[in-house]
C-alpha positions as CSV (number, residue, x, y, z in Angstrom):
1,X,175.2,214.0,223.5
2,X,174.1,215.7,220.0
3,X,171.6,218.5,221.0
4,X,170.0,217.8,217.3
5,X,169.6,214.6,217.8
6,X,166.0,215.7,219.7
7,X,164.9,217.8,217.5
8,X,165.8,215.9,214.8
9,X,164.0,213.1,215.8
10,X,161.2,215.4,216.9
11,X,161.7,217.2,212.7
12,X,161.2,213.7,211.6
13,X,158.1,212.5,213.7
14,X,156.8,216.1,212.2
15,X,157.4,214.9,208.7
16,X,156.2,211.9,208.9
17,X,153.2,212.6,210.3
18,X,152.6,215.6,207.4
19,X,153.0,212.7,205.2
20,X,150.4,210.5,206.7
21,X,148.1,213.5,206.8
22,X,148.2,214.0,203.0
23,X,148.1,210.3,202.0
24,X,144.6,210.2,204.3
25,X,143.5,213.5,202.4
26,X,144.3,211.3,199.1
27,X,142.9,208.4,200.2
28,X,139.5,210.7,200.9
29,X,139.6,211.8,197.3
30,X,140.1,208.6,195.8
31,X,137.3,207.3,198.4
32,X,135.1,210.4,196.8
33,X,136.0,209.7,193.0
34,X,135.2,205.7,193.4
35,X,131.9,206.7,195.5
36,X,131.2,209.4,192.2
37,X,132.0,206.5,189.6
38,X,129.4,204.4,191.3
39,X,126.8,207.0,192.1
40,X,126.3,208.5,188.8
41,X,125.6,205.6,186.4
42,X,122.5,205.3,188.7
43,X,121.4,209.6,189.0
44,X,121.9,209.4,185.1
45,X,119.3,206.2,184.6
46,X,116.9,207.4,187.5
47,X,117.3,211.0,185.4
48,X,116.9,210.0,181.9
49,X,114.4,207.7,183.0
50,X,112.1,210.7,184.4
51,X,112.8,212.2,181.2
52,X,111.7,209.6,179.8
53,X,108.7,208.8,181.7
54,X,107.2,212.4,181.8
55,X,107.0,212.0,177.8
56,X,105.3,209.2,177.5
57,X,102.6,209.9,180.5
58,X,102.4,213.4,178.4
59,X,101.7,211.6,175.0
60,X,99.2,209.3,176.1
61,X,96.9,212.2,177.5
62,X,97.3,213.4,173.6
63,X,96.2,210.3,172.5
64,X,93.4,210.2,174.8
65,X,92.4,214.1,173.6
66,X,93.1,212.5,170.0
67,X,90.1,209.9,170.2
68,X,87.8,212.1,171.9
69,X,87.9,214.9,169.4
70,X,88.0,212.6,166.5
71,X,84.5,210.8,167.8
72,X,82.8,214.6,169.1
73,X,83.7,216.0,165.5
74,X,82.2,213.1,163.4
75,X,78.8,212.8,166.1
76,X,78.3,216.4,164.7
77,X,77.9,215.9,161.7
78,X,75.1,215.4,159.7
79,X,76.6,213.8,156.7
80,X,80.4,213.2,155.2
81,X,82.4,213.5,152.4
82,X,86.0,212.6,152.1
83,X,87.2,216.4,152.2
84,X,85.7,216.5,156.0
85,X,87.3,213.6,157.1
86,X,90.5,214.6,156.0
87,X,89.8,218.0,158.0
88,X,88.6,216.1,160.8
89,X,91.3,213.7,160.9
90,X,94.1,216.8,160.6
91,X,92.6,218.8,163.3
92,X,92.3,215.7,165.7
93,X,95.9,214.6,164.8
94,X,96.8,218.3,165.2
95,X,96.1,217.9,169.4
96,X,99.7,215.9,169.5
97,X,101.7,218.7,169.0
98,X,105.1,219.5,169.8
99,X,105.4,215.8,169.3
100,X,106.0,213.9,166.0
101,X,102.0,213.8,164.6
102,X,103.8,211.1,161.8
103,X,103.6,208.5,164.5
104,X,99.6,209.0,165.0
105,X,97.3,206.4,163.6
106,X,93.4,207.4,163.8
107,X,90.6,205.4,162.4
108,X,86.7,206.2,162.5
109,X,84.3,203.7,162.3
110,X,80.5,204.4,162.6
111,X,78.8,200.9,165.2
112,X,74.8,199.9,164.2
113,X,73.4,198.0,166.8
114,X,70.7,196.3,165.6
115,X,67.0,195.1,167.7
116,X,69.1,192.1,169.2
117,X,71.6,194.3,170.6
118,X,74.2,193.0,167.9
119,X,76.5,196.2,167.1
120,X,78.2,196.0,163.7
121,X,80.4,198.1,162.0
122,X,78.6,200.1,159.3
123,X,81.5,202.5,158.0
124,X,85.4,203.0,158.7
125,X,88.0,204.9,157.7
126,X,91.9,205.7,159.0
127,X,93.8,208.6,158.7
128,X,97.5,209.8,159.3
129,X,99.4,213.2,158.5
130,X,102.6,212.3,156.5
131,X,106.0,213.8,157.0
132,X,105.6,217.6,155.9
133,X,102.3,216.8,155.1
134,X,99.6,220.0,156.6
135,X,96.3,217.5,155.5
136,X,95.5,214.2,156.3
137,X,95.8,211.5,154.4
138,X,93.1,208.7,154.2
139,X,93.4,205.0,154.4
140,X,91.6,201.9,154.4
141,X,90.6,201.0,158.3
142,X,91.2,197.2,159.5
143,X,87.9,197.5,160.1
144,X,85.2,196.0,157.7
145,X,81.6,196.8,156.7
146,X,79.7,194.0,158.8
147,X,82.7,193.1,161.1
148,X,80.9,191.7,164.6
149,X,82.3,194.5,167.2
150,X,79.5,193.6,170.2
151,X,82.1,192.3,172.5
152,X,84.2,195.8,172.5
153,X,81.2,197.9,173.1
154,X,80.4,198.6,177.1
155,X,77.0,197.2,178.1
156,X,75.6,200.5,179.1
157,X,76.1,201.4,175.2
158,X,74.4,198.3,173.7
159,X,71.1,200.1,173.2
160,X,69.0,198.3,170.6
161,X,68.4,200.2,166.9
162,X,71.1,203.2,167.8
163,X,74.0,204.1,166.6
164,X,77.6,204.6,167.9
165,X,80.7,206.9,166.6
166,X,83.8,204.5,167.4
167,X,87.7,206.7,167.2
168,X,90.4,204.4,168.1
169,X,93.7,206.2,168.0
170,X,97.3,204.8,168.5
171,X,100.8,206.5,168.7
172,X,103.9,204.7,168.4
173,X,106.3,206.1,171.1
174,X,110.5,205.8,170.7
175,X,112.5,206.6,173.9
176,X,114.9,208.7,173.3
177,X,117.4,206.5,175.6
178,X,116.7,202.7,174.7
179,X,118.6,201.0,177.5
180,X,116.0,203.1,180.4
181,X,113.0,201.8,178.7
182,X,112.0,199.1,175.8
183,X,112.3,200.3,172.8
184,X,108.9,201.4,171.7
185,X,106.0,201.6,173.5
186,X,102.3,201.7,171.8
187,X,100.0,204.0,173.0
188,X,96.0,204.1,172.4
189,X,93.0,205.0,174.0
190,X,89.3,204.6,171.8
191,X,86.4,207.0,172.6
192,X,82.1,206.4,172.0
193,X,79.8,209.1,171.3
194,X,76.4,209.3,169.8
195,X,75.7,211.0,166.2
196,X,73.7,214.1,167.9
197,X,72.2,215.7,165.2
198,X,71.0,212.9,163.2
199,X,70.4,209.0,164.2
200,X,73.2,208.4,162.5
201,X,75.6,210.1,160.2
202,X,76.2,208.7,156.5
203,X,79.5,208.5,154.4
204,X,80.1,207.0,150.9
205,X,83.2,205.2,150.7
206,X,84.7,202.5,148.8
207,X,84.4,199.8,151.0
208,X,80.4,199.9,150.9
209,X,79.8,200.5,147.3
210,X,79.8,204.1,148.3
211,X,76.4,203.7,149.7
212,X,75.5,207.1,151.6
213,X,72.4,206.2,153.4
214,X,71.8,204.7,157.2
């Protein structure tokens, strides 16, 4: 009888088993990588998506802080000329920073509601800040002399023979990552206040003859 043949055998059940023992460690790995390939796609959209998320949520408080400045500014003024709505319009715009103040769109617009409760507008102007630009820059507002607005006004504001400072301001948002959300979003908010140091607050522009009286 071959006294190796035992401890061959016994060699070889050794090697074999060593074997198995480092194809189950590869088989782990390769179990890890495939579970990694599948996981990550997913972290990366739930990440970016955050990302994502967080900016928009933090723009459209801007825009909110946008509309409300731009109404308190003009209801404190006693009169207008185009030099103060460009500074009004740059300082409200201003409230968006760190992010892209291009993309804002304010417009103005001055509500007469008359002894039926009917509001109409009476003045309106738009502004944006261009690309490098420090100032404002005007433009004509959708928004017409005599255009019928009483169905956007809340009831509790439809007070017969007042007046009502209308800002309406929208922001034009790009993700950064298209395929986690669409690809733009619009953003806007509107705020009402009342002229507060006069019953209402005059402005001579284009679209009104450049009449300057209430």
């Amino acid at each position: 009888m071959d006294p190796g043949g035992p401890m061959q055998a016994i060699a070889n059940i050794w090697r074999n088993a060593c074997r198995s023992v480092r194809g189950f460690g590869a088989d782990k790995r390769a179990l890890a990588a495939t579970e990694f390939a599948v996981i990550v796609p997913l972290m990366l959209v739930m990440f970016f998506g955050t990302v994502e998320f967080s900016s928009a949520v933090a723009i459209d408080r801007k825009v909110t802080l946008i509309a409300r400045t731009l109404s308190d500014l003009i209801s404190q003024s006693t009169t207008l000329a185009d030099a103060d709505m460009k500074d009004t319009f740059t300082a409200s715009i201003s409230v968006i920073q760190p992010y892209d103040a291009t993309l804002v769109k304010g417009t103005v617009s001055q509500i007469q509601i008359d002894a039926n409760k009917v509001a109409t507008i009476q003045w309106s102007r738009s502004g944006t800040i261009a690309t490098g630009a420090t100032q404002a820059t005007l433009a004509t507002s959708t928004r017409k002399p005599g255009d019928n607005v009483t169905s956007i006004i809340p009831a509790s504001l439809l007070i017969a023979s007042t007046y009502l400072i209308l800002s309406e301001t929208n922001y034009t948002y790009t993700p950064s990552v298209g395929y986690v959300l669409k690809s733009q979003i619009t953003l806007g908010d509107v705020s009402y206040t009342r002229p507060r140091q006069v019953t209402c607050v005059p402005y001579p522009y284009p679209d009104n003859n450049n009449k300057t009286t209430c």
